[in-house]
Structure formats: structure tokens, C-alpha cells
Biopython code that builds the backbone (N, CA, C, O; Angstrom):
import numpy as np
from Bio.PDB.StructureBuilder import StructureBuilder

atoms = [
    (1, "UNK", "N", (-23.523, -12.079, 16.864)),
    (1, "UNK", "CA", (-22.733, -11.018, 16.269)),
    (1, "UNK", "C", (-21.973, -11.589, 15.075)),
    (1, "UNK", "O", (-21.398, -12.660, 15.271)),
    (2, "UNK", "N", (-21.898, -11.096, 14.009)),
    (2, "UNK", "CA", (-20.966, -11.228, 12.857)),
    (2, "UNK", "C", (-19.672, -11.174, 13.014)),
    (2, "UNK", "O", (-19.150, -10.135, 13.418)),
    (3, "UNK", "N", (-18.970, -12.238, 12.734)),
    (3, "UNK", "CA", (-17.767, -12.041, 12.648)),
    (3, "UNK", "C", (-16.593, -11.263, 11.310)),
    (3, "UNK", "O", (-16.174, -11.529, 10.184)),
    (4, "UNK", "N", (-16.507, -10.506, 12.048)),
    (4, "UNK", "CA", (-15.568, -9.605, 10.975)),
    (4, "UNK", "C", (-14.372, -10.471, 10.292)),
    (4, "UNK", "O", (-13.960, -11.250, 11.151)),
    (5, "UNK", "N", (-13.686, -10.625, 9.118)),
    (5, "UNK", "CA", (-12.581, -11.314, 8.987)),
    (5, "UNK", "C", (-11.762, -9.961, 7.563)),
    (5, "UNK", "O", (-12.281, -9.352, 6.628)),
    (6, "UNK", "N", (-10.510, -10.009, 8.039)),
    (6, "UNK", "CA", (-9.717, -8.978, 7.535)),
    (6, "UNK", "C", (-8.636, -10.281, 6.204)),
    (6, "UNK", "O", (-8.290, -11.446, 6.399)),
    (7, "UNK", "N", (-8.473, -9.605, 5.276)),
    (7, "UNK", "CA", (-7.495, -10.572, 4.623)),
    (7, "UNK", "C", (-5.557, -10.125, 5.046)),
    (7, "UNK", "O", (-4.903, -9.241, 5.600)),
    (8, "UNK", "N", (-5.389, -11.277, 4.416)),
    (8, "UNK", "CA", (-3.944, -11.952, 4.852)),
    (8, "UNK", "C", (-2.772, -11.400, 3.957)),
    (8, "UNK", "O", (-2.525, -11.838, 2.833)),
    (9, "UNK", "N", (-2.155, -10.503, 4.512)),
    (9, "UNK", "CA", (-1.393, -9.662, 3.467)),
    (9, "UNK", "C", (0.060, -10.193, 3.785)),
    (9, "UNK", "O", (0.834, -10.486, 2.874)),
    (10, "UNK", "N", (0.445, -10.319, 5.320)),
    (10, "UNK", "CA", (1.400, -11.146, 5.502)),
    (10, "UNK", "C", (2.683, -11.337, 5.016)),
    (10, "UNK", "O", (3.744, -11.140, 5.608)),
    (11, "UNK", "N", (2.484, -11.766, 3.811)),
    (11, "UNK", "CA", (3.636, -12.327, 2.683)),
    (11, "UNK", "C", (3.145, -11.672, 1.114)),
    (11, "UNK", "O", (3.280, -12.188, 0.005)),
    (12, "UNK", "N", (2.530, -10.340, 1.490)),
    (12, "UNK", "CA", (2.722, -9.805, 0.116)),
    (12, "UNK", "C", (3.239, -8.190, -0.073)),
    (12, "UNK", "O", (3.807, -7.550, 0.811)),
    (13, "UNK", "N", (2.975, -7.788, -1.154)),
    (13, "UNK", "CA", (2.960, -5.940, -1.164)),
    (13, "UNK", "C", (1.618, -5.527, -1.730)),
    (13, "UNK", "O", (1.011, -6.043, -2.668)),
    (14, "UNK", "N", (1.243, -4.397, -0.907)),
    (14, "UNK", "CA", (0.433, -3.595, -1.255)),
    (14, "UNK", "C", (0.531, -1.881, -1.578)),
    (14, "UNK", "O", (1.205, -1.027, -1.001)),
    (15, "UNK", "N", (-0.199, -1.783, -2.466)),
    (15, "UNK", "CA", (-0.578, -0.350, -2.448)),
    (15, "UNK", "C", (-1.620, -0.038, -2.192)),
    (15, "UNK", "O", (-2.375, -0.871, -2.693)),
    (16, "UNK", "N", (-2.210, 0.770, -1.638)),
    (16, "UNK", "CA", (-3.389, 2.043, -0.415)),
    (16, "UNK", "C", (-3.702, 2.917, -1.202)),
    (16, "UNK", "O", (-2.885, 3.498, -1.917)),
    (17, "UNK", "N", (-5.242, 3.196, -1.186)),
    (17, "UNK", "CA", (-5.365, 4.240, -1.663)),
    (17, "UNK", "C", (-6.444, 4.871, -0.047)),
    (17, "UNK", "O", (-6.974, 4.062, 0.715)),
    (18, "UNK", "N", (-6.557, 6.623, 0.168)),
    (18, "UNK", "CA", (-7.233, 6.266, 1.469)),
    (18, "UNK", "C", (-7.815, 7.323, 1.071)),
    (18, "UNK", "O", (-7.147, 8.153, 0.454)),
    (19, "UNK", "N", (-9.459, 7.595, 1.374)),
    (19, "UNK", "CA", (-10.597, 8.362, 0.961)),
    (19, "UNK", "C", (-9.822, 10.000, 1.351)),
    (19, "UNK", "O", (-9.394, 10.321, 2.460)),
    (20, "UNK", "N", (-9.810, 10.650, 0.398)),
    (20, "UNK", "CA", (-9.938, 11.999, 0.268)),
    (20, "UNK", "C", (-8.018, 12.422, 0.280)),
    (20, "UNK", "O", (-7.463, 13.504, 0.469)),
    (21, "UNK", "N", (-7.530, 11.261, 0.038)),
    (21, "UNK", "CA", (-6.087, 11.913, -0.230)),
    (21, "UNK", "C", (-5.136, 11.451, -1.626)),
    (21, "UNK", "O", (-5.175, 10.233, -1.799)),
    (22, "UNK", "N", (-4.491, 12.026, -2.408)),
    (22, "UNK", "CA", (-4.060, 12.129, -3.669)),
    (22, "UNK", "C", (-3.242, 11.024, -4.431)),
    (22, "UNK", "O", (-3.241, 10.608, -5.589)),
    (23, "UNK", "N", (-2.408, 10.669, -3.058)),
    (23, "UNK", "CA", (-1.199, 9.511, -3.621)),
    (23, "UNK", "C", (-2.087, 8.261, -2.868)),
    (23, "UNK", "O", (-3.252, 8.231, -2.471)),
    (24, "UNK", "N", (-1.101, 7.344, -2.860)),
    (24, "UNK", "CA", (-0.937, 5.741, -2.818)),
    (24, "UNK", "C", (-0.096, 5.688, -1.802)),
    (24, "UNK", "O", (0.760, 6.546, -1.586)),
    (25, "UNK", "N", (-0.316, 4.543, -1.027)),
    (25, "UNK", "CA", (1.281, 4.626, 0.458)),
    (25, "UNK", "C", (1.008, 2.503, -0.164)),
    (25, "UNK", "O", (0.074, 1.735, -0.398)),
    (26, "UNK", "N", (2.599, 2.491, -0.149)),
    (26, "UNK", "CA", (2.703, 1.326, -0.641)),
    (26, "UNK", "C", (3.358, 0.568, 0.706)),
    (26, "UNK", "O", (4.120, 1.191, 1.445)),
    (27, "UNK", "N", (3.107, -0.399, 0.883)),
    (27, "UNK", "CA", (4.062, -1.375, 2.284)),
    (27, "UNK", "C", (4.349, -2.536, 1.883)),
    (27, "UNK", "O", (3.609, -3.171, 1.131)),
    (28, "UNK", "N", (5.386, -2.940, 2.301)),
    (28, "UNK", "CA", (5.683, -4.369, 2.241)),
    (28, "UNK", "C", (5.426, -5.649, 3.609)),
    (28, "UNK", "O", (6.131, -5.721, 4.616)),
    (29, "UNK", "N", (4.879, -6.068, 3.460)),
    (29, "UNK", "CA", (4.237, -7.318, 4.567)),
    (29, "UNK", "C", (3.565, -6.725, 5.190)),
    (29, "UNK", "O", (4.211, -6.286, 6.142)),
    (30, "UNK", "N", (2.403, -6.378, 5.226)),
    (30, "UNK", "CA", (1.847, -5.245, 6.157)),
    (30, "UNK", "C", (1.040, -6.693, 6.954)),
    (30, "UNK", "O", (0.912, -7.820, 6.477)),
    (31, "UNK", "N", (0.674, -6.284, 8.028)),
    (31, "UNK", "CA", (-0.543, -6.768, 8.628)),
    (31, "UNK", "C", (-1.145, -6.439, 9.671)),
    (31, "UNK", "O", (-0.402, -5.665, 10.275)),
    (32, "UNK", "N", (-2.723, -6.700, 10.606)),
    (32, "UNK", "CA", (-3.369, -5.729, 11.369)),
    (32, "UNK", "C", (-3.119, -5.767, 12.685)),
    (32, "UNK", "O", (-2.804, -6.771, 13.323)),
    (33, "UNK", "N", (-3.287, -4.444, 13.181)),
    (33, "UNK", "CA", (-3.126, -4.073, 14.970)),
    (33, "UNK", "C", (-3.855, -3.232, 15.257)),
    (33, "UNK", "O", (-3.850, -2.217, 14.560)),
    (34, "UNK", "N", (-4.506, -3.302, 16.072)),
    (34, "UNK", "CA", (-5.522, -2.614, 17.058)),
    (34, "UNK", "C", (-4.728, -1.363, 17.785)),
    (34, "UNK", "O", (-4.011, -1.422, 18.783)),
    (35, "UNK", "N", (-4.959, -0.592, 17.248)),
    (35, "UNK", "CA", (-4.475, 0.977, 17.898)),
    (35, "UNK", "C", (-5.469, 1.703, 18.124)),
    (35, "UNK", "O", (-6.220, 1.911, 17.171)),
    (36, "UNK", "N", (-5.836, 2.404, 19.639)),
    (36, "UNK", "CA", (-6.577, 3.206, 20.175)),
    (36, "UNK", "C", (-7.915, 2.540, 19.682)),
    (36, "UNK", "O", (-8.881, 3.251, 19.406)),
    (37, "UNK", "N", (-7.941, 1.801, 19.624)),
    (37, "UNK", "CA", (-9.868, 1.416, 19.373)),
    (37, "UNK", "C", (-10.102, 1.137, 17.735)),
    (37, "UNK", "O", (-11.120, 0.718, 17.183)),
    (38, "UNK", "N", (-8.837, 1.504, 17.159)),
    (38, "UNK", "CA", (-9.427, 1.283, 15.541)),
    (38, "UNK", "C", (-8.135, -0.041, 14.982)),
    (38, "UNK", "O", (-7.236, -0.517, 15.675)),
    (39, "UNK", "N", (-8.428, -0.317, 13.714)),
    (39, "UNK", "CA", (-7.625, -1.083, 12.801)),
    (39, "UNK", "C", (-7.083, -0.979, 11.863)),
    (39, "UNK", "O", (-7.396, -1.013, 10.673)),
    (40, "UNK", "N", (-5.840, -0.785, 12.629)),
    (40, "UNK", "CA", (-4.474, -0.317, 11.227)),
    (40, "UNK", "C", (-3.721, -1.382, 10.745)),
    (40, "UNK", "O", (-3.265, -2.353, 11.347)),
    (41, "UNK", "N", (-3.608, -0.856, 8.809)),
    (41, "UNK", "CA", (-2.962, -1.792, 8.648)),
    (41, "UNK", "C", (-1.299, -1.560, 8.250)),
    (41, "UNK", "O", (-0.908, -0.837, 7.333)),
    (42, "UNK", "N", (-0.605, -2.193, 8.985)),
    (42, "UNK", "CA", (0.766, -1.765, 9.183)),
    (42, "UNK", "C", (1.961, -2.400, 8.671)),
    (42, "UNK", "O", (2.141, -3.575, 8.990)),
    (43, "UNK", "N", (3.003, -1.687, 7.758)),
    (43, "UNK", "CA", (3.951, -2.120, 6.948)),
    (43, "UNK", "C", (4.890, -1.364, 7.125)),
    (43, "UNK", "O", (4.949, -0.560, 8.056)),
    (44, "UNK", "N", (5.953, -1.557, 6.048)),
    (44, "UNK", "CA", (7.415, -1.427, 5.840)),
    (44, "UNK", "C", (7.415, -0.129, 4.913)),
    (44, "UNK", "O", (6.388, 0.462, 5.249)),
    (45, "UNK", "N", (7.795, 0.318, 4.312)),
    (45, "UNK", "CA", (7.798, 1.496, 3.408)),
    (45, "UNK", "C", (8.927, 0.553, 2.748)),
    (45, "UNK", "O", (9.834, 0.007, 3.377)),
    (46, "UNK", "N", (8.670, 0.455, 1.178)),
    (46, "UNK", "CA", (9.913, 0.149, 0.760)),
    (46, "UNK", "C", (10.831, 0.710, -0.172)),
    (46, "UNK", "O", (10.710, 1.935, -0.193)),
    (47, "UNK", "N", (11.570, 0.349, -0.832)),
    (47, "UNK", "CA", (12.459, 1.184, -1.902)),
    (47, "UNK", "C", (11.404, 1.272, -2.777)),
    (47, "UNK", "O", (10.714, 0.298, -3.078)),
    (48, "UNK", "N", (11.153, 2.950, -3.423)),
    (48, "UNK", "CA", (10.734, 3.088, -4.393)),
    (48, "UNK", "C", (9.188, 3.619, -3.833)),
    (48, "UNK", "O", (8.325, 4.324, -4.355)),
    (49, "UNK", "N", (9.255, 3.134, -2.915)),
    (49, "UNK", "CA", (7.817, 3.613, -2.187)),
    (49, "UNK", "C", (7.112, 5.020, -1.544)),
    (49, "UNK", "O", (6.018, 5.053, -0.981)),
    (50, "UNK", "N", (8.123, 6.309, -1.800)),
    (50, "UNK", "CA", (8.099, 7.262, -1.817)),
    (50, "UNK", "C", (9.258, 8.500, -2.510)),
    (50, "UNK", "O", (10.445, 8.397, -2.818)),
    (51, "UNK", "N", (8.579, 9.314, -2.556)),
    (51, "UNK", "CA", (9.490, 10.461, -3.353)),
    (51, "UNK", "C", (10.843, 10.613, -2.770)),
    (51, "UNK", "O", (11.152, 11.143, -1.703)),
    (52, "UNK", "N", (11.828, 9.878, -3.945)),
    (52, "UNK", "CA", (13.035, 10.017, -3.279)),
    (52, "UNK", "C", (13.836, 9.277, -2.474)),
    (52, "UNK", "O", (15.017, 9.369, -2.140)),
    (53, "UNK", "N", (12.798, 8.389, -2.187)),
    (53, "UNK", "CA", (13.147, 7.586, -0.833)),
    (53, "UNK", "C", (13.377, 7.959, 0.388)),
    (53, "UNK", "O", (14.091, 7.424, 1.236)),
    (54, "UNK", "N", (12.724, 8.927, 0.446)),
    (54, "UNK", "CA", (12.807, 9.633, 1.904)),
    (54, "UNK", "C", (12.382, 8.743, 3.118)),
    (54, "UNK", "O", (12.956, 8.903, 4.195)),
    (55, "UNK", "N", (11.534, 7.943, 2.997)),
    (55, "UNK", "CA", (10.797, 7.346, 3.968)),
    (55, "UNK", "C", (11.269, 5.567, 3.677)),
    (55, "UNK", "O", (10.658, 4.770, 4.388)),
    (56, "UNK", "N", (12.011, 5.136, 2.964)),
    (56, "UNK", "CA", (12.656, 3.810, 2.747)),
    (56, "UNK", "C", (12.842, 3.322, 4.227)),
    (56, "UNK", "O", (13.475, 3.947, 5.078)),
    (57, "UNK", "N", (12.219, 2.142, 4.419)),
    (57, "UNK", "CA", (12.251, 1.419, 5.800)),
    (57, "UNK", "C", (11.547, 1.941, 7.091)),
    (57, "UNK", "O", (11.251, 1.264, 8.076)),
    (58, "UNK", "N", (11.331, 3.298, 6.894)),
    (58, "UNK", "CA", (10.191, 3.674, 7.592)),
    (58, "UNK", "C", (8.644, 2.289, 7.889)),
    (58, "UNK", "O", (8.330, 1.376, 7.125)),
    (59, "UNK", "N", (7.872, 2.733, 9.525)),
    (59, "UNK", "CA", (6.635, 2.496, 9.604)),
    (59, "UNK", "C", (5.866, 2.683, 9.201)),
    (59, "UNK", "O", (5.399, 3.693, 9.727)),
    (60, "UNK", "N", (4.931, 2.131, 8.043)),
    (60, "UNK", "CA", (4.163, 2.899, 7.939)),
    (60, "UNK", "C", (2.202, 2.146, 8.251)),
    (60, "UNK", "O", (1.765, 1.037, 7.946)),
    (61, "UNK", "N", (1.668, 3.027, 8.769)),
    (61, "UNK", "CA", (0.112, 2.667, 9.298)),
    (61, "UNK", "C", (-0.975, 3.252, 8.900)),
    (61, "UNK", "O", (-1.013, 4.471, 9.071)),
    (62, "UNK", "N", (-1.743, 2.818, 8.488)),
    (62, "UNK", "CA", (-3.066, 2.782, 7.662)),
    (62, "UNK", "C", (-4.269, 2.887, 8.446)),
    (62, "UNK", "O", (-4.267, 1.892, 9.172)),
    (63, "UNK", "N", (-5.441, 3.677, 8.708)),
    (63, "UNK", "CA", (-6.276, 3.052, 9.067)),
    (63, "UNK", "C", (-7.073, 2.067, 8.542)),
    (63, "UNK", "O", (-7.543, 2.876, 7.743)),
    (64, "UNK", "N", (-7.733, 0.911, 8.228)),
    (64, "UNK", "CA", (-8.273, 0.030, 7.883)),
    (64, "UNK", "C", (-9.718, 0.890, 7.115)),
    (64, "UNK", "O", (-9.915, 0.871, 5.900)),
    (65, "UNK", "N", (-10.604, 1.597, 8.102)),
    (65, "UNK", "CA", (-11.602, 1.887, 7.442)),
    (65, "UNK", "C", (-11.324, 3.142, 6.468)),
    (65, "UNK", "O", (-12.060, 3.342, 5.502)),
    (66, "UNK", "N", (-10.617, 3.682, 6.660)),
    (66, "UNK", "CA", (-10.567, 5.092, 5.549)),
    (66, "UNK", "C", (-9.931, 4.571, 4.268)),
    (66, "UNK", "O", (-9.780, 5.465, 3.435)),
    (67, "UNK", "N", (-9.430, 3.107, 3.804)),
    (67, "UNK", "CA", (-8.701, 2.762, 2.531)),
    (67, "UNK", "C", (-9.655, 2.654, 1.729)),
    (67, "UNK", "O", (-10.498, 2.204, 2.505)),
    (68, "UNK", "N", (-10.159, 2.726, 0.764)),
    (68, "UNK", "CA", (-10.530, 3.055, -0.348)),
    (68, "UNK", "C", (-10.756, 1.785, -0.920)),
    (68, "UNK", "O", (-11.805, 1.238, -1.257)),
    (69, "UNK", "N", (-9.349, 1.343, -0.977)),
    (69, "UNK", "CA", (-9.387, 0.477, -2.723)),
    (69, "UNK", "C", (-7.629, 0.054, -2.500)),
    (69, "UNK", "O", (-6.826, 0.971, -2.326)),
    (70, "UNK", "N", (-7.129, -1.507, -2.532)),
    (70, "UNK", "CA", (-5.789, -1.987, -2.424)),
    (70, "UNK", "C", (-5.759, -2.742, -3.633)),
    (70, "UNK", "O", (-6.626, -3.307, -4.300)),
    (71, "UNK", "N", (-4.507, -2.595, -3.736)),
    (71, "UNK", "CA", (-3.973, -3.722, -4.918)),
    (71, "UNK", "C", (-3.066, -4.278, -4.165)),
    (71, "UNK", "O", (-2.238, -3.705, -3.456)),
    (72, "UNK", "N", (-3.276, -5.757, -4.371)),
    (72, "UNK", "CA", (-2.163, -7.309, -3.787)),
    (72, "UNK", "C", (-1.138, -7.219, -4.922)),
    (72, "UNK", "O", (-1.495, -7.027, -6.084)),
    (73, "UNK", "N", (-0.007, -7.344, -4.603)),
    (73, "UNK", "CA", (1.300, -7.926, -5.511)),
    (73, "UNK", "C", (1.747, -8.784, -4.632)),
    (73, "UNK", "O", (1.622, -8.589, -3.423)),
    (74, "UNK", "N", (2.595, -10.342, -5.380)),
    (74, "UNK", "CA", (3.561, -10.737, -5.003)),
    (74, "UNK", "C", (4.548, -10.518, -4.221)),
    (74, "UNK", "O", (4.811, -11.134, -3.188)),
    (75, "UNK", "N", (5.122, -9.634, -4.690)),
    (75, "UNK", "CA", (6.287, -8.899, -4.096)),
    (75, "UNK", "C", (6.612, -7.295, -4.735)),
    (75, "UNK", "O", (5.988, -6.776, -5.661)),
    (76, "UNK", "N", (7.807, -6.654, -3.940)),
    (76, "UNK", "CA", (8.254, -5.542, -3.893)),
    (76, "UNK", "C", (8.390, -5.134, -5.907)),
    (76, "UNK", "O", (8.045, -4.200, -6.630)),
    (77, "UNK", "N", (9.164, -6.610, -6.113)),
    (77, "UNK", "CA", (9.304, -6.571, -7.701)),
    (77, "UNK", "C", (8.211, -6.525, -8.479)),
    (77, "UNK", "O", (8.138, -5.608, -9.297)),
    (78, "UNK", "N", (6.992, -7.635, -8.373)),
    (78, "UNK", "CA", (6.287, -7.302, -8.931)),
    (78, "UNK", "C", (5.564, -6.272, -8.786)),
    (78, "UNK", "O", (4.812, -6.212, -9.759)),
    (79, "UNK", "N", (5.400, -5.475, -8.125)),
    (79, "UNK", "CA", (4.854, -3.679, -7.750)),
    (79, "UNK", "C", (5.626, -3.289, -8.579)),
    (79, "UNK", "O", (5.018, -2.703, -9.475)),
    (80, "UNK", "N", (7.100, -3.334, -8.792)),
    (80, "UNK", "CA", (7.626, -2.016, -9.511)),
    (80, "UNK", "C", (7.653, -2.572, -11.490)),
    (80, "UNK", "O", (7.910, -1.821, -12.431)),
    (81, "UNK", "N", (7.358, -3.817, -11.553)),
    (81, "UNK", "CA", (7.053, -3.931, -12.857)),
    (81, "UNK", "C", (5.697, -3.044, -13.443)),
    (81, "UNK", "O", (5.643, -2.314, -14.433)),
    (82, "UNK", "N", (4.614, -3.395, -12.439)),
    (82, "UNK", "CA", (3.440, -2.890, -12.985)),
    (82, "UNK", "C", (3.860, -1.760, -12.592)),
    (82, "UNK", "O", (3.478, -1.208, -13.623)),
    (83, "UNK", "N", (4.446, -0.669, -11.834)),
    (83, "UNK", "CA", (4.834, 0.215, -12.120)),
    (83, "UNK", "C", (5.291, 1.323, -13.467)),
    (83, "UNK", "O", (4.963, 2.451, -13.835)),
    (84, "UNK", "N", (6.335, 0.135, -13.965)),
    (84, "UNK", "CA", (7.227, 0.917, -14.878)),
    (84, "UNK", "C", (6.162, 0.239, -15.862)),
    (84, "UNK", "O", (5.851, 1.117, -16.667)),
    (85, "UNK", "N", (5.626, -0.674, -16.082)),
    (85, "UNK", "CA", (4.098, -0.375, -17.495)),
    (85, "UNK", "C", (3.728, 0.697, -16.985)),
    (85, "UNK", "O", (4.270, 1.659, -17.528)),
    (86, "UNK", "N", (2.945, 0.992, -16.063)),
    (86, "UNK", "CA", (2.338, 2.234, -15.960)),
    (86, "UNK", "C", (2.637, 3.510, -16.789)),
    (86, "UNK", "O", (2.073, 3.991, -17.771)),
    (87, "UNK", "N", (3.926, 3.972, -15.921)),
    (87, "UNK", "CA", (4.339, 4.739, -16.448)),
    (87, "UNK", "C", (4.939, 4.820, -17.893)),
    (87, "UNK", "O", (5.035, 5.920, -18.437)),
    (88, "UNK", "N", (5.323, 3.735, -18.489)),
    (88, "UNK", "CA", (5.599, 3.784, -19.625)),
    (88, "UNK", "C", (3.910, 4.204, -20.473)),
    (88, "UNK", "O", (3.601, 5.241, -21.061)),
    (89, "UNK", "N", (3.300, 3.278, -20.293)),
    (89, "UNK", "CA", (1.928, 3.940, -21.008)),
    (89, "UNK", "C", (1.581, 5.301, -20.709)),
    (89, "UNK", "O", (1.354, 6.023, -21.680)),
    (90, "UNK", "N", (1.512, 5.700, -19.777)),
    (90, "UNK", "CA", (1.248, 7.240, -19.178)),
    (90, "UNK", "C", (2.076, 7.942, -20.219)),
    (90, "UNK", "O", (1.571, 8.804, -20.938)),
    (91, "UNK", "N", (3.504, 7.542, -20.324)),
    (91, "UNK", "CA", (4.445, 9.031, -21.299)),
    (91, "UNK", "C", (3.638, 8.271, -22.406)),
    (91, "UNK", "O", (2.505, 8.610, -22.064)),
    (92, "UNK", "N", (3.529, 7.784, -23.075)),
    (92, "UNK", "CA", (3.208, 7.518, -24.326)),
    (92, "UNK", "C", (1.503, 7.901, -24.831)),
    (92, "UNK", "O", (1.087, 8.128, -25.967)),
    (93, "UNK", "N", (0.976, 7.878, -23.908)),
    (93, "UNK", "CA", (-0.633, 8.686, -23.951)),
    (93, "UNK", "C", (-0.595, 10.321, -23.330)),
    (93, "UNK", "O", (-1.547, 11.012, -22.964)),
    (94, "UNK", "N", (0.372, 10.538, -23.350)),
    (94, "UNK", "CA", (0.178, 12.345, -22.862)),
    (94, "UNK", "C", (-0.185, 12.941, -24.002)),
    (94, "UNK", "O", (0.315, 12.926, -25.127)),
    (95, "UNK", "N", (-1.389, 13.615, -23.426)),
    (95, "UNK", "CA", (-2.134, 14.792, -24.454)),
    (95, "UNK", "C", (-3.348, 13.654, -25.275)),
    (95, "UNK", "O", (-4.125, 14.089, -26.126)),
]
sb = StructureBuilder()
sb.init_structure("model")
sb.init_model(0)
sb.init_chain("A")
sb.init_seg("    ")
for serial, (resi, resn, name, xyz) in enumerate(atoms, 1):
    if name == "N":
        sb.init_residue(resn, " ", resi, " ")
    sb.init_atom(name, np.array(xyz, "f"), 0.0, 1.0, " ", f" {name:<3s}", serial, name[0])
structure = sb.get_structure()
């Protein structure tokens, strides 16, 4: 049998993208647990990581196979740098 191997998020931040839904769920140190038969990957919600901050320090859990596509950051900071490029290019290319 093949051994499956999952990567080591541990000591970083990520952002999620998960097949057929609109936003991004971002976590801080996430890493995997076996819930009901499947593999979630499970983090922190952090500042900045949802509208408002409604969900700041919240659980938050992923299934493993429905993610799409992650981006690794360093840290919480470096997420919100490439952030604010983002968005700075975004207002500046509208229309």
C-alpha cells in the first residue's frame, strides 16, 4: 500500500481555497486530525481572517480532500502584507 504523506503546516499560516465555495478560510498553525473517517485540516482563525472579525480565535476545520489550492506564509504578518499588495493593486486596476 502507498503511503500517503500530508505536509507540515505546524509553524505556519495558511489560506484555503475549497472546491465550489467563493472565499478563502485562512488559519494560523493548522495541522491534521482524523474526524469521522476523513482528514481535516485544523486551525486558529486569526485577526483579519474574517469579515469583521467575527470569528477571531475561533476553530476552524477543513476537510483535506475538498481544498482546492493553499498558499504557505510565514506568519499571520506575512499573510496580511501580501494582502494589502493585493488589494492595493486590485483598487488601482478597477475597470
Amino acid at each position: 500500500m502507498k503511503k500517503t504523506t500530508v505536509p507540515d503546516f505546524s509553524k505556519k499560516f495558511i489560506s484555503v481555497s475549497i472546491a465550489g465555495d467563493s472565499h478563502t478560510y485562512q488559519m494560523n498553525r493548522p495541522h491534521f486530525e482524523s474526524q469521522g473517517g476523513r482528514l481535516f485540516l485544523v486551525g486558529t482563525v486569526p485577526r483579519g481572517g474574517s469579515n469583521g472579525d467575527w470569528s477571531e480565535g475561533a476553530v476552524c476545520a477543513v476537510a483535506w480532500d475538498g481544498i482546492t489550492d493553499y498558499l504557505v506564509f510565514e506568519s499571520v504578518e506575512d499573510y496580511q502584507k501580501g494582502l494589502a499588495k493585493f488589494r492595493k493593486y486590485k483598487s488601482k486596476n478597477k475597470g
